[in-house]
C-alpha positions in Angstrom: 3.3 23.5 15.8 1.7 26.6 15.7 1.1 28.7 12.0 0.2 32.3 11.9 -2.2 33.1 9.8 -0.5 36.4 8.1 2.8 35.5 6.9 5.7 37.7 4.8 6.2 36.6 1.5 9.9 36.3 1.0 10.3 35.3 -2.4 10.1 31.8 -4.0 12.8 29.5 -6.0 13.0 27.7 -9.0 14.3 23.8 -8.3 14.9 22.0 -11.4 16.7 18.4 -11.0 17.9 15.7 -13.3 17.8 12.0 -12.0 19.8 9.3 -13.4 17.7 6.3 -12.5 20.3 3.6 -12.8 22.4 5.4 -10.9 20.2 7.1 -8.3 21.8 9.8 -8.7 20.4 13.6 -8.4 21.6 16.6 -10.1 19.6 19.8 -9.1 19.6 23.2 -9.1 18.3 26.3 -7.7 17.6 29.2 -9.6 15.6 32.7 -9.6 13.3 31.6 -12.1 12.2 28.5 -14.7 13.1 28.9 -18.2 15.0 27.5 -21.0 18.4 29.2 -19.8 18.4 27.7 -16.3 17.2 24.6 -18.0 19.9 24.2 -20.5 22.1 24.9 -17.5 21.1 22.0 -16.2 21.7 19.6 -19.0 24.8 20.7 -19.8 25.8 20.2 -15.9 25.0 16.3 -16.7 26.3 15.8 -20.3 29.7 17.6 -19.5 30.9 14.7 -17.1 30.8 11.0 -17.3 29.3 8.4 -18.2 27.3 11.2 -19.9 29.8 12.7 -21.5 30.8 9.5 -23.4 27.9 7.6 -24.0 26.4 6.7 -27.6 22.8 7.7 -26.2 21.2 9.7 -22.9 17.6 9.5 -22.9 16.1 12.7 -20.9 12.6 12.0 -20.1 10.8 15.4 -19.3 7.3 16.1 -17.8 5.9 18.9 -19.9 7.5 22.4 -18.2 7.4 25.0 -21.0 11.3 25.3 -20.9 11.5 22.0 -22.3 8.7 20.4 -24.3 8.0 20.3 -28.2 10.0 20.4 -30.6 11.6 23.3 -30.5 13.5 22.4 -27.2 13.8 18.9 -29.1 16.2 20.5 -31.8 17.7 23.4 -29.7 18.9 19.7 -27.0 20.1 17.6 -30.3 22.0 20.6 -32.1 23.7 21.0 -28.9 24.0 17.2 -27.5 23.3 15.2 -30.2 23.4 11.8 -28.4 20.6 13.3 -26.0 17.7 11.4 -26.9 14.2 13.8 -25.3 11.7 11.8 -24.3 8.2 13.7 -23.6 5.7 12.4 -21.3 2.0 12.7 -21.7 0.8 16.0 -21.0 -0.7 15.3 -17.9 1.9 12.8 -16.8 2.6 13.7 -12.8 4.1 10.6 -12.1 7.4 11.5 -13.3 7.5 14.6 -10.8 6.1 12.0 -7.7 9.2 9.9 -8.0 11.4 12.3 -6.8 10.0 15.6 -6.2 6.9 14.6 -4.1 9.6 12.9 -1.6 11.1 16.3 -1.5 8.4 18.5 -1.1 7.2 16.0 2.2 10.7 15.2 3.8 12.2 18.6 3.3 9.9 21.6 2.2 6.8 20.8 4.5 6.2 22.8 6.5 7.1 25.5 5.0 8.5 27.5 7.3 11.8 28.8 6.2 13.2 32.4 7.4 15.0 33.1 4.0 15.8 32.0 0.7 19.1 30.7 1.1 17.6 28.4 4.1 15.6 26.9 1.6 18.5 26.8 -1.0 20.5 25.0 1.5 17.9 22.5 2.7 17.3 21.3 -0.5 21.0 20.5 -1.2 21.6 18.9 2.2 18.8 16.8 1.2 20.7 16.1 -2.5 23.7 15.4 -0.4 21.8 12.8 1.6 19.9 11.0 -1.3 23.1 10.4 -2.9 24.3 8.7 0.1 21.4 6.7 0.8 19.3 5.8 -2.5 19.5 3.1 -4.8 18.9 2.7 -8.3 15.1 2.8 -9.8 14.0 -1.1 -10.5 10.8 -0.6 -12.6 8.9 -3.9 -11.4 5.0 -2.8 -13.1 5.3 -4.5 -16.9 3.4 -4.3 -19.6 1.5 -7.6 -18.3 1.1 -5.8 -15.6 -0.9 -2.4 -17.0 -3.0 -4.9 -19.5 -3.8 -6.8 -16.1 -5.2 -3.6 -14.6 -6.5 -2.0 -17.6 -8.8 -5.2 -18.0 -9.9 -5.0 -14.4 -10.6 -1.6 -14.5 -12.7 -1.7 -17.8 -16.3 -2.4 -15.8 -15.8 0.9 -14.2 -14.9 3.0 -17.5 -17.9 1.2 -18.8 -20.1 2.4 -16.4 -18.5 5.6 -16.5 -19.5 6.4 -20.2 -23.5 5.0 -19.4 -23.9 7.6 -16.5 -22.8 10.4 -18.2 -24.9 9.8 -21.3 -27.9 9.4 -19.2 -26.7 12.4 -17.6 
């Protein structure tokens, strides 16, 4: 393929998406912008239907995106939903985006070399349409045996990390 090197900026989108783990299942949206509105958009897409709707607890674990970290966005989800349970991931936590939205960004948005908005829009929901055909739920298999396993193995190198920058 080949790239030019000048391209036309044609604007950019906002893709936030919910995944129900258990249920592989994908709820996204496209919007102009981030923020809390399109965010809350989003959740109240998922608790409006069921098994959402109904259930005694919904646990939304969020990587850190300024719509929807600290407590504020903790109170402003309860008052509204108040069997959502928010869940905050470290503040440096990528993994959570890597589960679903690396496999996007390689299978769907690279390269990018869309004509328009829209064809972006409607790539990413042809891909939504297709995950929900084809994935299966999330079966965490790395315990907690597991990350005491590793963390012991790696301790030599954290070790040796402190030494060389103190001699450093």
């Amino acid at each position: 393929m080949k790239v030019e090197a000048e391209y036309e900026r044609k604007g950019a989108l906002a893709y936030l998406a919910a995944w129900d783990v258990n249920r592989a299942k994908v709820f996204g949206r496209c919007e102009a912008k981030t923020g809390i509105v399109p965010f809350e958009k989003l959740v109240a897409r998922v608790m409006s239907q069921e098994p959402y709707k109904s259930a005694n607890r919904v646990f939304w674990v969020m990587d850190n995106g300024s719509s929807h970290r600290g407590q504020t966005c903790v109170r402003r989800l309860t008052e509204k939903w108040p069997t959502i349970v928010p869940v905050d991931t470290p503040a440096h936590a990528s993994w959570l985006n890597q589960i679903y939205f690396s496999v996007l960004q390689r299978k769907v948005l690279t390269p990018n070399d869309f004509f328009s908005l829209t064809e972006v829009q409607d790539r990413i929901r042809g891909f939504e349409d297709y995950y929900g055909r084809t994935a299966k739920p999330f079966k965490w298999k790395f315990t907690r045996s597991d990350m005491e396993n590793l963390l012991e193995k790696l301790q030599p190198y954290a070790n040796a990390e402190v030494k060389a920058k103190k001699c450093a």
